[in-house]
Backbone as JSON Lines, residues from 0, in Angstrom:
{"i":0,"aa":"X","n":[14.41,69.93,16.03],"ca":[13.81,69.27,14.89],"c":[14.88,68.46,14.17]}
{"i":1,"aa":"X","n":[14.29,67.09,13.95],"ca":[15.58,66.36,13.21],"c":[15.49,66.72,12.09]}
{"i":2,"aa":"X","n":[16.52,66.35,11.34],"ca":[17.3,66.93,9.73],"c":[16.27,65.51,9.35]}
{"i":3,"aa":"X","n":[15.66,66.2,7.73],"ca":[15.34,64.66,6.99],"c":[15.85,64.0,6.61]}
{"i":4,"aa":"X","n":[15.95,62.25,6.28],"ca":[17.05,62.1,5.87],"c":[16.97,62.23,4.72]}
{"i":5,"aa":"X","n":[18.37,61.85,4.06],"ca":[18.71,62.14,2.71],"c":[18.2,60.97,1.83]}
{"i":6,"aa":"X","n":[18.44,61.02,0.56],"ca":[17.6,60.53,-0.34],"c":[17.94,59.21,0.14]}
{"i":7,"aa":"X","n":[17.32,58.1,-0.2],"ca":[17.27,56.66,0.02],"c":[18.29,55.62,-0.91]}
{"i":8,"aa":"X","n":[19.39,55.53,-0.05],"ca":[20.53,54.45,-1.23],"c":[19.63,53.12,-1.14]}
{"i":9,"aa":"X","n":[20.03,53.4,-2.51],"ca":[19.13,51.94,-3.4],"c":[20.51,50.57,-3.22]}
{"i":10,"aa":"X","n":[21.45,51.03,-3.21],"ca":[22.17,49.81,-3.2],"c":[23.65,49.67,-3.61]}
{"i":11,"aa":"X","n":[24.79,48.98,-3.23],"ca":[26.06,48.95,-3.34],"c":[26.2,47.95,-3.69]}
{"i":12,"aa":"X","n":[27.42,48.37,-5.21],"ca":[27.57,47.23,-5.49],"c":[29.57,47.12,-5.14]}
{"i":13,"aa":"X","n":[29.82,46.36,-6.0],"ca":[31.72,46.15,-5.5],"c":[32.28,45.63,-7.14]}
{"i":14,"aa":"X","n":[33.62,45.22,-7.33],"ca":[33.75,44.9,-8.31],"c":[33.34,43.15,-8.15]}
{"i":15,"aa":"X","n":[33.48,42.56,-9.64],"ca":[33.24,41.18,-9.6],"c":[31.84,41.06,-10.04]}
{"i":16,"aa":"X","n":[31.11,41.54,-9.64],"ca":[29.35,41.71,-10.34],"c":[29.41,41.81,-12.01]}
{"i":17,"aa":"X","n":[28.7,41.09,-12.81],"ca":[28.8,40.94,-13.76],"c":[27.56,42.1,-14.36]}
{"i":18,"aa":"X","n":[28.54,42.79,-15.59],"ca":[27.98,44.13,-15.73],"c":[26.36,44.02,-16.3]}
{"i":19,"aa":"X","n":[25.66,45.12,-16.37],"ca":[24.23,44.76,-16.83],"c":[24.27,46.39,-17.19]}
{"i":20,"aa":"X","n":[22.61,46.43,-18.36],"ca":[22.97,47.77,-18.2],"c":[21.99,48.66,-17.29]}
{"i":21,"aa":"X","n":[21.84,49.87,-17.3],"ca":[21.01,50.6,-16.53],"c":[20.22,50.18,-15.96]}
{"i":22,"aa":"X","n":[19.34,50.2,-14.94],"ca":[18.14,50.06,-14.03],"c":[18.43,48.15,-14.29]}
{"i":23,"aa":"X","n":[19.48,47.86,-14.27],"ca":[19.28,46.18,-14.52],"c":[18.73,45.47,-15.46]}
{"i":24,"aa":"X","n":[18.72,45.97,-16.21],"ca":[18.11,45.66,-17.94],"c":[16.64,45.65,-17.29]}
{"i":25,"aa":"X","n":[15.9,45.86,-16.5],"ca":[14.22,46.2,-16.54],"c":[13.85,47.37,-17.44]}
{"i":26,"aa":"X","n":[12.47,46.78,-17.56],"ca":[11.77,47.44,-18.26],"c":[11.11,49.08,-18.15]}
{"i":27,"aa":"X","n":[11.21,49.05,-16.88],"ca":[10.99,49.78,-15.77],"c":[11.43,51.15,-16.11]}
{"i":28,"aa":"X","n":[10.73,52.43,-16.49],"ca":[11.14,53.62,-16.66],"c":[12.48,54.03,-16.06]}
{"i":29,"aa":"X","n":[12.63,53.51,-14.66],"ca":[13.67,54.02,-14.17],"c":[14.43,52.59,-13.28]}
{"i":30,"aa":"X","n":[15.53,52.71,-12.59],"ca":[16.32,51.63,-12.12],"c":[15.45,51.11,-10.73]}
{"i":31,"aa":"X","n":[15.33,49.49,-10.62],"ca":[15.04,49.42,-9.32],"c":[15.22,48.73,-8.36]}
{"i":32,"aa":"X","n":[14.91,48.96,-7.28],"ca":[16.1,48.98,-5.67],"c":[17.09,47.49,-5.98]}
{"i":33,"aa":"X","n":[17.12,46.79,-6.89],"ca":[17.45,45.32,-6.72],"c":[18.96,45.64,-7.66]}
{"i":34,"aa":"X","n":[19.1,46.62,-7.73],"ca":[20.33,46.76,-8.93],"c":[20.85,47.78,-9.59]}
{"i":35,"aa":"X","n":[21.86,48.35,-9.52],"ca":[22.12,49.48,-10.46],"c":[22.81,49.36,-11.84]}
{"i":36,"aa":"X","n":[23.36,48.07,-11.82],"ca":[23.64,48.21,-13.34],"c":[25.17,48.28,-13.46]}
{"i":37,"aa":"X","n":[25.57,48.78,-15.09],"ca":[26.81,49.45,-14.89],"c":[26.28,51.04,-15.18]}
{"i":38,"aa":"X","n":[27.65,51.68,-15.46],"ca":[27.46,52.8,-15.79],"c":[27.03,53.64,-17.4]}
{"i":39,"aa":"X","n":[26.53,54.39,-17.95],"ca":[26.31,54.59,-18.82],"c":[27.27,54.56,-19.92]}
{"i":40,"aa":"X","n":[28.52,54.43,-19.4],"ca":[29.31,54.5,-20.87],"c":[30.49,52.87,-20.51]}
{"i":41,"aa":"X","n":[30.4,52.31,-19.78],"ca":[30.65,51.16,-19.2],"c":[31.73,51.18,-18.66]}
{"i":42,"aa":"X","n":[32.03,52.01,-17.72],"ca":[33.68,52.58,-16.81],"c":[33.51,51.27,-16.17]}
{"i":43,"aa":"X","n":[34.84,50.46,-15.92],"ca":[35.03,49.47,-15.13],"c":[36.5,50.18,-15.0]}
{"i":44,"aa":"X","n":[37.41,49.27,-13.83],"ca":[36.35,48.7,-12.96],"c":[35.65,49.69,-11.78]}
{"i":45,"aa":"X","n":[34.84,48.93,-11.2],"ca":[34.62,50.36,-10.68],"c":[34.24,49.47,-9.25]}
{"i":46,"aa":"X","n":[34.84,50.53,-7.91],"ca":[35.12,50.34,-6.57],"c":[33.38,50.17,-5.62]}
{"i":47,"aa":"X","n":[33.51,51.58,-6.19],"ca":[32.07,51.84,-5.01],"c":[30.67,52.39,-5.92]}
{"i":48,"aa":"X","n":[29.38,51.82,-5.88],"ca":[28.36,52.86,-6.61],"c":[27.48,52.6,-5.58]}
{"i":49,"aa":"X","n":[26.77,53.81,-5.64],"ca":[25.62,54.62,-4.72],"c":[24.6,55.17,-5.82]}
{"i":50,"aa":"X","n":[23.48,55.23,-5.36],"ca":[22.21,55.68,-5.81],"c":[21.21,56.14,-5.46]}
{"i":51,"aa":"X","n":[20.5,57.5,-5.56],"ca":[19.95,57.84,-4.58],"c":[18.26,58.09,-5.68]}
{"i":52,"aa":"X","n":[17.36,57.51,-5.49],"ca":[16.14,57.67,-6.02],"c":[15.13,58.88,-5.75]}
{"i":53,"aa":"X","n":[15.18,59.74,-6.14],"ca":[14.76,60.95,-5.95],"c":[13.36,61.23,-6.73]}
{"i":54,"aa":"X","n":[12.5,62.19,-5.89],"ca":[11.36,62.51,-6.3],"c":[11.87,63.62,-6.92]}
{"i":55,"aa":"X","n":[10.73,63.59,-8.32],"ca":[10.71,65.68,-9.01],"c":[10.7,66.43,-8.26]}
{"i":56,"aa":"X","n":[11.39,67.33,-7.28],"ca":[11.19,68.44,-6.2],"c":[12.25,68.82,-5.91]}
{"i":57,"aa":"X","n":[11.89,69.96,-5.77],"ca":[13.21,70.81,-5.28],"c":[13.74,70.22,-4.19]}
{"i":58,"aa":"X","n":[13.29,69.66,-3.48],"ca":[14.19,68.93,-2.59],"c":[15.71,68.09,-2.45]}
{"i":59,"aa":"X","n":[14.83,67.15,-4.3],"ca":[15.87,66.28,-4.82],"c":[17.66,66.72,-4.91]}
{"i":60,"aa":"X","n":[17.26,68.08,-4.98],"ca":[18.78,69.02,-5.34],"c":[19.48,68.81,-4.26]}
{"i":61,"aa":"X","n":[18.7,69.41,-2.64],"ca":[19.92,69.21,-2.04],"c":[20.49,67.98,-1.26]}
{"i":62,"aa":"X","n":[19.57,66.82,-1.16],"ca":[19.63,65.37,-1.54],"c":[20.55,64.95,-1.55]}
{"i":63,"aa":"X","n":[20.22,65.2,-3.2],"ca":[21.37,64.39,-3.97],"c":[23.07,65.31,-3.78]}
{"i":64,"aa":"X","n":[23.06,66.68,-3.37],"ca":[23.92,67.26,-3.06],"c":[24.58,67.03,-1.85]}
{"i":65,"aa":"X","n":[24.05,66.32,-0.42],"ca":[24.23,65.7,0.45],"c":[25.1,64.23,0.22]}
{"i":66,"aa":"X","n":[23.98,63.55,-0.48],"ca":[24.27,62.16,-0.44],"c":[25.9,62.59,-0.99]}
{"i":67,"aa":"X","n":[26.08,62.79,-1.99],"ca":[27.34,62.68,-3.11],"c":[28.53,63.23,-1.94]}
{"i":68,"aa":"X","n":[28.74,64.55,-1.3],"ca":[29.5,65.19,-0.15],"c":[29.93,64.28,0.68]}
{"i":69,"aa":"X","n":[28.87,63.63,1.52],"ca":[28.78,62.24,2.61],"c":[29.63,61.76,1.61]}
{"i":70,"aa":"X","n":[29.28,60.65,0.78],"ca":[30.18,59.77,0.5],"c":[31.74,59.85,-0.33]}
{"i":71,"aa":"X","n":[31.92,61.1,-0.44],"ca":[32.87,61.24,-1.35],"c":[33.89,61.68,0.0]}
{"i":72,"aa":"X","n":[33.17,62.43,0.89],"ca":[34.01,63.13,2.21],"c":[34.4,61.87,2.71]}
{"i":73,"aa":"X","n":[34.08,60.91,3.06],"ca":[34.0,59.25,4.16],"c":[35.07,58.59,3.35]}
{"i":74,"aa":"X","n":[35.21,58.53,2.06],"ca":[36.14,57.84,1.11],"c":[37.61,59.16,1.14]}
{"i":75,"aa":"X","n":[37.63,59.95,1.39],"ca":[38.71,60.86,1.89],"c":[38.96,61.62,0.42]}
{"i":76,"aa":"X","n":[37.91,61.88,-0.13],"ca":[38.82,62.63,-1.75],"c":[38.07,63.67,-1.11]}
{"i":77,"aa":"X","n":[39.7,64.72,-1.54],"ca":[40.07,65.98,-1.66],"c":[38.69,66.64,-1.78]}
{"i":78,"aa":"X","n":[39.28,67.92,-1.02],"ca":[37.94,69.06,-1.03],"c":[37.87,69.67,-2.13]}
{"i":79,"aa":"X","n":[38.4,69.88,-3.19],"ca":[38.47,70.5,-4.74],"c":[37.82,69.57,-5.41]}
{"i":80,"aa":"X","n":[37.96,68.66,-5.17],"ca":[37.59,67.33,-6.25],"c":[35.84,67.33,-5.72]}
{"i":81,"aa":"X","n":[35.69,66.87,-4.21],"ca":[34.87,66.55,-4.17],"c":[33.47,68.19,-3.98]}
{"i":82,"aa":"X","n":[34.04,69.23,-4.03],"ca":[33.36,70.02,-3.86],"c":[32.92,70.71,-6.1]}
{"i":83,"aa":"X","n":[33.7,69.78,-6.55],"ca":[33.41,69.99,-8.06],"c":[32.19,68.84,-8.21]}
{"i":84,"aa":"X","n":[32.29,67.82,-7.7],"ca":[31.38,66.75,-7.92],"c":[30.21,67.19,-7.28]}
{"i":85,"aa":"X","n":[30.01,67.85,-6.29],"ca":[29.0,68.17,-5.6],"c":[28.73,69.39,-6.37]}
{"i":86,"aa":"X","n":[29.28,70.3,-7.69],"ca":[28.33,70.93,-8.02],"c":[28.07,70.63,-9.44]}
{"i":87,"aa":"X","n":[28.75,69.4,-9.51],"ca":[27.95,69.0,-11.15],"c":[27.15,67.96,-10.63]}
{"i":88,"aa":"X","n":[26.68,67.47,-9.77],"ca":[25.6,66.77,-9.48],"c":[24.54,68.08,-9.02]}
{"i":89,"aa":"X","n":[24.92,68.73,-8.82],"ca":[23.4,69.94,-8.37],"c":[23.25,70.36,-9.74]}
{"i":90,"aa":"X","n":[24.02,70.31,-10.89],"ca":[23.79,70.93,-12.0],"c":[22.8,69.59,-12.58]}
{"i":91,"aa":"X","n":[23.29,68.44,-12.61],"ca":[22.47,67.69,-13.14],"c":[20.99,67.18,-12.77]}
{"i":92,"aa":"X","n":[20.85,67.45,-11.48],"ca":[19.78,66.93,-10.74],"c":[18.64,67.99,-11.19]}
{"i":93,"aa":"X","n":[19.48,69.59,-11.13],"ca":[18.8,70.4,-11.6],"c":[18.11,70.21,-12.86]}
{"i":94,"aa":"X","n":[19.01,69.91,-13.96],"ca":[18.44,70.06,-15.41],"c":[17.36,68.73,-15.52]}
{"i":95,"aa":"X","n":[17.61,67.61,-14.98],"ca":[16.62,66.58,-14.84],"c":[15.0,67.01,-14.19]}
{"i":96,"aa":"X","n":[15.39,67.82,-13.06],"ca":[13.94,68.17,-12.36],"c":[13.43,69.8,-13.55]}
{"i":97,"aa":"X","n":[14.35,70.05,-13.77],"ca":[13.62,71.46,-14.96],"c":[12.9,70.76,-16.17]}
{"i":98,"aa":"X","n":[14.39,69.88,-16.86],"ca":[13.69,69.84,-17.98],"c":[12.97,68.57,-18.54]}
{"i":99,"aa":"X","n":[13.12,67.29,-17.4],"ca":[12.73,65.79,-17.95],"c":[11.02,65.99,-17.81]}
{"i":100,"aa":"X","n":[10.41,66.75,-17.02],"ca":[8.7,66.72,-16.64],"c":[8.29,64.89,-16.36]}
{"i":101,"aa":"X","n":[9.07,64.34,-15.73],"ca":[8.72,63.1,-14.82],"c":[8.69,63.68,-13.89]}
{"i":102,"aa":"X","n":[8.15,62.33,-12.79],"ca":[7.73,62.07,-11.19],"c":[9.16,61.95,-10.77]}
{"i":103,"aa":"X","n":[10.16,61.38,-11.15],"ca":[11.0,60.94,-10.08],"c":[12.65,60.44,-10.94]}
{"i":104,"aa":"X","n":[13.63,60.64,-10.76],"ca":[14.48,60.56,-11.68],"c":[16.04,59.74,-10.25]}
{"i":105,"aa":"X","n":[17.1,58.89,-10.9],"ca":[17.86,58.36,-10.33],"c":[19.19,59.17,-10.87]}
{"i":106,"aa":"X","n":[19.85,59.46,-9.23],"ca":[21.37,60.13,-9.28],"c":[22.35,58.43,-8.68]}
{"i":107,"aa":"X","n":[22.95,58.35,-9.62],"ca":[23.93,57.26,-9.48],"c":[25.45,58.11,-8.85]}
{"i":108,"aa":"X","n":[25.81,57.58,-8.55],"ca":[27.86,58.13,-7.98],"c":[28.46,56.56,-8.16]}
{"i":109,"aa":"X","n":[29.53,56.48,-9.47],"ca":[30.27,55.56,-9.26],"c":[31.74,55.91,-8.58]}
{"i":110,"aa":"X","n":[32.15,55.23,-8.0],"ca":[33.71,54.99,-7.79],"c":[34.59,54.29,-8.65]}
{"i":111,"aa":"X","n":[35.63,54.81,-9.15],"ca":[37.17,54.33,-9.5],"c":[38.29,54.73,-8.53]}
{"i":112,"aa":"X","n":[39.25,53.95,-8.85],"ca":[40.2,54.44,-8.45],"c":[40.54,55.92,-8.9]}
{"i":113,"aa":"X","n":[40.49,55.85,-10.44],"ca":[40.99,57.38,-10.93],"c":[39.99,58.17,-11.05]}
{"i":114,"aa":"X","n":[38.6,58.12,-10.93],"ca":[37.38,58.77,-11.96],"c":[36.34,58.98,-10.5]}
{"i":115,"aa":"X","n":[35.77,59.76,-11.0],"ca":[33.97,59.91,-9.99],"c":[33.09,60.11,-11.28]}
{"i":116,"aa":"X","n":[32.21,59.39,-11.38],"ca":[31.35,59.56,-12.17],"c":[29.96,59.73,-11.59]}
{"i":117,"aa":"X","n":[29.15,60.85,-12.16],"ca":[27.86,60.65,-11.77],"c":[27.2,60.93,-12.96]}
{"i":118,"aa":"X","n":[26.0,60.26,-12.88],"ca":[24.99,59.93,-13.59],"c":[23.42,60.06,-13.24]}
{"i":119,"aa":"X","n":[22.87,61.04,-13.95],"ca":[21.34,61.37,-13.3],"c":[20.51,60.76,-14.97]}
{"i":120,"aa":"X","n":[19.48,59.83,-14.36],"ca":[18.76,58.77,-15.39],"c":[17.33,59.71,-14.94]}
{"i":121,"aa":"X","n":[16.75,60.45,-15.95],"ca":[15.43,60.57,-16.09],"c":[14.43,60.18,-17.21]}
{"i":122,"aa":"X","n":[13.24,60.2,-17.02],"ca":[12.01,59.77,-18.07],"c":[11.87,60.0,-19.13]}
{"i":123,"aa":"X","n":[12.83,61.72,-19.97],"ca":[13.03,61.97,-20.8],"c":[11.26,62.52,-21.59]}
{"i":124,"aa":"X","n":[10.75,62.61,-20.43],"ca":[9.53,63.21,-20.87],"c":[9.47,65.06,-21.23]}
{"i":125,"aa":"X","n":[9.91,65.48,-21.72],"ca":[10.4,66.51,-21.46],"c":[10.73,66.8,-23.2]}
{"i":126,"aa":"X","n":[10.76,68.07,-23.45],"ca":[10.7,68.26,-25.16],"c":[12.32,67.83,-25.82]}
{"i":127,"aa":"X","n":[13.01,68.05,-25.26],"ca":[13.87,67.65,-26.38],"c":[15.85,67.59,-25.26]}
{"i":128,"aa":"X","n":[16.46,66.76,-25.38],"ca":[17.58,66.57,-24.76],"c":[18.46,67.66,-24.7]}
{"i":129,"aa":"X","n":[19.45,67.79,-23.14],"ca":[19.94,68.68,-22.42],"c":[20.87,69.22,-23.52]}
{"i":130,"aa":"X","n":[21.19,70.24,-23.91],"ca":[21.85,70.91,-24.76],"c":[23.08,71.92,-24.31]}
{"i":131,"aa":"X","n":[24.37,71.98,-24.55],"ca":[24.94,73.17,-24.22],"c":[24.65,74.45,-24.74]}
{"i":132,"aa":"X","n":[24.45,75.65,-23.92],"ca":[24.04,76.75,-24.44],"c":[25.02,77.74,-24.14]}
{"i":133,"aa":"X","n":[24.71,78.62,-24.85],"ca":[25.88,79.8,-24.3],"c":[24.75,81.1,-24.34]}
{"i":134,"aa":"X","n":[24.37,80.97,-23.09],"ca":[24.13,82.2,-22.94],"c":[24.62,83.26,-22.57]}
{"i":135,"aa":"X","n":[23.5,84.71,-23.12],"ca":[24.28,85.83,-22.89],"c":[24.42,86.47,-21.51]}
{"i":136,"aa":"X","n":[25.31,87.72,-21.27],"ca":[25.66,87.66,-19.6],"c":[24.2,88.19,-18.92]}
{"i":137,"aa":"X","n":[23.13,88.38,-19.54],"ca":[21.96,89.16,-18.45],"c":[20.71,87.73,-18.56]}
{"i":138,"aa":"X","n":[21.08,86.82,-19.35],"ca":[20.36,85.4,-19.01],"c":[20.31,85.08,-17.69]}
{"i":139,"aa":"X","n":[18.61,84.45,-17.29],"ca":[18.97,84.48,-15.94],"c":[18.89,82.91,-15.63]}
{"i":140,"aa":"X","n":[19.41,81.89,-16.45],"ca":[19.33,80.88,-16.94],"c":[20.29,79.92,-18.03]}
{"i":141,"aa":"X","n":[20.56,79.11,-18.05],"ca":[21.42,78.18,-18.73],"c":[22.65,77.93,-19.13]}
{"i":142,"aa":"X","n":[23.46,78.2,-17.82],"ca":[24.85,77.92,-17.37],"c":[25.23,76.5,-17.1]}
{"i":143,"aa":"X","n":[23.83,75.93,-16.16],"ca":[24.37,74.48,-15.63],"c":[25.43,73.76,-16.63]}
{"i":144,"aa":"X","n":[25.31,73.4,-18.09],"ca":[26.09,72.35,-18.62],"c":[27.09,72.96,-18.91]}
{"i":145,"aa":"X","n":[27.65,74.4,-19.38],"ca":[28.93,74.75,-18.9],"c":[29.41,75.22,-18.19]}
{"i":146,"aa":"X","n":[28.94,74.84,-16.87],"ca":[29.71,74.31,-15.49],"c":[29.76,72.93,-15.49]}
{"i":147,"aa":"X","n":[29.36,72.16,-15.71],"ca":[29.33,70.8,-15.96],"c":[30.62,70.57,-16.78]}
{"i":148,"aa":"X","n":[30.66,71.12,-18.36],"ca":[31.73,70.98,-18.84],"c":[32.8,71.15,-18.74]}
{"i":149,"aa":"X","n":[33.03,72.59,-17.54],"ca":[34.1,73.51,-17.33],"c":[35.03,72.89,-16.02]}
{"i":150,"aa":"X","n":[33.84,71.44,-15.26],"ca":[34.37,71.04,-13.97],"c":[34.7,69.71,-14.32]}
{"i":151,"aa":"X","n":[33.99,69.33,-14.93],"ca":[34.28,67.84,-15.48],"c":[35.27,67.4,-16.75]}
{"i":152,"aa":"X","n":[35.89,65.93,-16.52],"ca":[37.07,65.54,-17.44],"c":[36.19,65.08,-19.06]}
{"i":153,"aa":"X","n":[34.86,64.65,-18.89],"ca":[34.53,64.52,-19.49],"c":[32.44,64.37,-19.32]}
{"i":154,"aa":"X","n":[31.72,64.28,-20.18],"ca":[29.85,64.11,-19.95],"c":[29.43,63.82,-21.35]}
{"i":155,"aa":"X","n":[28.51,63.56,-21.2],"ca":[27.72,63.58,-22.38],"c":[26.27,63.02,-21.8]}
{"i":156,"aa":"X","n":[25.2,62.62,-23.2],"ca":[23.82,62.3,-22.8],"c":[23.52,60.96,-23.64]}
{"i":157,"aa":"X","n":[23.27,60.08,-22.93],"ca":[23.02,58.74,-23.83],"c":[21.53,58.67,-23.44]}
{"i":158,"aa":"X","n":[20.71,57.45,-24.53],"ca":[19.9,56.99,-23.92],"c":[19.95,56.07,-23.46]}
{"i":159,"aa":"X","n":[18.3,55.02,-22.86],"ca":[18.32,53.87,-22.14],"c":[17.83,52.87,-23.07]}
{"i":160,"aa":"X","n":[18.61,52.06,-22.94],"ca":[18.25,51.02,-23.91],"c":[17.17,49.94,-23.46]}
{"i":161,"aa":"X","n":[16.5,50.22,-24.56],"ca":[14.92,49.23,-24.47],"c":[13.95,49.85,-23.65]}
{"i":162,"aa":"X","n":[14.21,51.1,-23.37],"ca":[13.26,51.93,-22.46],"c":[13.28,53.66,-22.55]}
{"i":163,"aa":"X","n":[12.16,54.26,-22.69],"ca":[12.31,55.64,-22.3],"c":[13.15,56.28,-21.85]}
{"i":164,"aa":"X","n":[14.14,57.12,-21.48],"ca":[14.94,57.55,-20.33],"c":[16.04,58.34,-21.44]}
{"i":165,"aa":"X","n":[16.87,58.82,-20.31],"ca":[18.18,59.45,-20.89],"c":[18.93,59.51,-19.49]}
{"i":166,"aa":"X","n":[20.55,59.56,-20.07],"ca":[21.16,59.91,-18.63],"c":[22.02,60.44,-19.52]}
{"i":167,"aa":"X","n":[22.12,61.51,-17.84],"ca":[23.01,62.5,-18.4],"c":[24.51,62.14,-17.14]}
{"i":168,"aa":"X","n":[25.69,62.27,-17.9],"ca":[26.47,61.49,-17.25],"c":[27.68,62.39,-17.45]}
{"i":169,"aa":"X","n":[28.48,62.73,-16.03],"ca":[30.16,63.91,-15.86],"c":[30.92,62.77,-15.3]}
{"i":170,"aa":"X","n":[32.04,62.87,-16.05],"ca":[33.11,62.45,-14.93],"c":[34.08,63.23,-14.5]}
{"i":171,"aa":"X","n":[35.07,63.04,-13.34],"ca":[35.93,64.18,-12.99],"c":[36.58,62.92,-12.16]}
{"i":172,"aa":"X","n":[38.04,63.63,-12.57],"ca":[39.2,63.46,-12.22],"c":[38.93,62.73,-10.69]}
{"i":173,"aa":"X","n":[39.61,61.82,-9.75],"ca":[39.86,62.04,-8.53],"c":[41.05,62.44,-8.0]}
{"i":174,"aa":"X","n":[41.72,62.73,-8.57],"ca":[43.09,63.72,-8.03],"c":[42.94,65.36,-9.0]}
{"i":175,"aa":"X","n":[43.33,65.91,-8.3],"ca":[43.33,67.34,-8.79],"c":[44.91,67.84,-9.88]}
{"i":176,"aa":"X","n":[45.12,68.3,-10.99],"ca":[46.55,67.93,-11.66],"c":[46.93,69.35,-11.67]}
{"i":177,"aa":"X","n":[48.01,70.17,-11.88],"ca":[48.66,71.48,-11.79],"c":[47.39,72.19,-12.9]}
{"i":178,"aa":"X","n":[46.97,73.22,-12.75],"ca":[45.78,73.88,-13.85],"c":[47.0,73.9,-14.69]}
{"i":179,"aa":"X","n":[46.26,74.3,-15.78],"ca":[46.5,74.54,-17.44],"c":[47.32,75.82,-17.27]}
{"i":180,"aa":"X","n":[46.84,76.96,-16.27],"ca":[46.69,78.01,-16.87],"c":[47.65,78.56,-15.43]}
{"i":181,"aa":"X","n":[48.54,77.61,-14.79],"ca":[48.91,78.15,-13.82],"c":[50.49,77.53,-14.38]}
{"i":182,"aa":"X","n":[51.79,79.03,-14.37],"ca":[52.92,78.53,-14.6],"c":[53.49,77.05,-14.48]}
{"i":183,"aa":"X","n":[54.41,76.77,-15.4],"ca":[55.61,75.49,-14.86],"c":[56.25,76.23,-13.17]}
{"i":184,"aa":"X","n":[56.66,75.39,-12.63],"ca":[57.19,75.67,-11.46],"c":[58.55,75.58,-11.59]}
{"i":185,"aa":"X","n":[59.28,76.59,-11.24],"ca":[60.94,76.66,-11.16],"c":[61.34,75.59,-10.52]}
{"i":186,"aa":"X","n":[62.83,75.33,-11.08],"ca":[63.54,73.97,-10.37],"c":[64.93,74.71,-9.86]}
């Protein structure tokens, strides 16, 4: 039995494209196939972006958990790096298919030289924007955004301008730096 394929790239862009914002300034609930835009908080410049248009379904998770692996593995970043990106994109894809209650929501992956950014744009139909929580240890529920926070250099949640939506947007490092919490090294 063949493997399905993975979610459907909407499109690559490179640097030199003159920036626009989300879904291509359309009107359009969500981004479409003709453009991705820049990024939600306007990271330039930026090398490589991918997009994968995903239906509400559990499916979308491991998808978009595919797509992001593939392309981050093919571009040669590190297995720490890229195995953090691959689980704050399952965290985000997640909280989009739990908590947006749309049909269908967009996982973006930009490239920098220094940064990976991803970005999941949903309908925002859904009661009220992604929140950090701290739950207690027998919760069987609402960790995703601090793992998100705990893996990533930086996130937050903007909206879409001139349209419904929200994106929720991590970035992380592409080099891995000595932890915080691990000695100076003798000389």
């Amino acid at each position: 039995m063949a493997r399905p394929p993975l979610s459907r790239p909407l499109h690559h862009i490179g640097n030199g494209l003159p920036p626009r914002p989300p879904g291509g300034g359309r009107a359009a609930p969500l981004p479409q196939p003709d453009g991705l835009g820049r990024p939600a908080s306007g990271l330039r410049p930026v090398t490589e972006t991918r997009a994968f248009d995903l239906p509400a379904t559990p499916a979308a998770v491991r998808s978009a958990r595919e797509g992001v692996c593939e392309l981050l593995t093919a571009r040669g970043v590190g297995d720490e790096v890229r195995d953090n990106a691959v689980i704050v994109t399952s965290e985000l894809v997640t909280n989009a298919l739990t908590h947006s209650a749309g049909d269908r929501f967009v996982c973006r992956l930009y490239l920098t030289a220094a940064l990976i950014r991803v970005e999941v744009e949903d309908q925002a139909l859904g009661p009220g924007p992604p929140v950090l929580r701290r739950p207690g240890p027998d919760a069987p529920n609402g960790r995703g955004l601090l793992l998100v926070d705990a893996l990533s250099s930086a996130w937050a949640v903007t909206g879409c301008p001139g349209r419904p939506g929200r994106t929720v947007w991590a970035e992380l490092r592409r080099e891995t730096g000595p932890s915080a919490l691990a000695p100076p090294r003798a000389e």
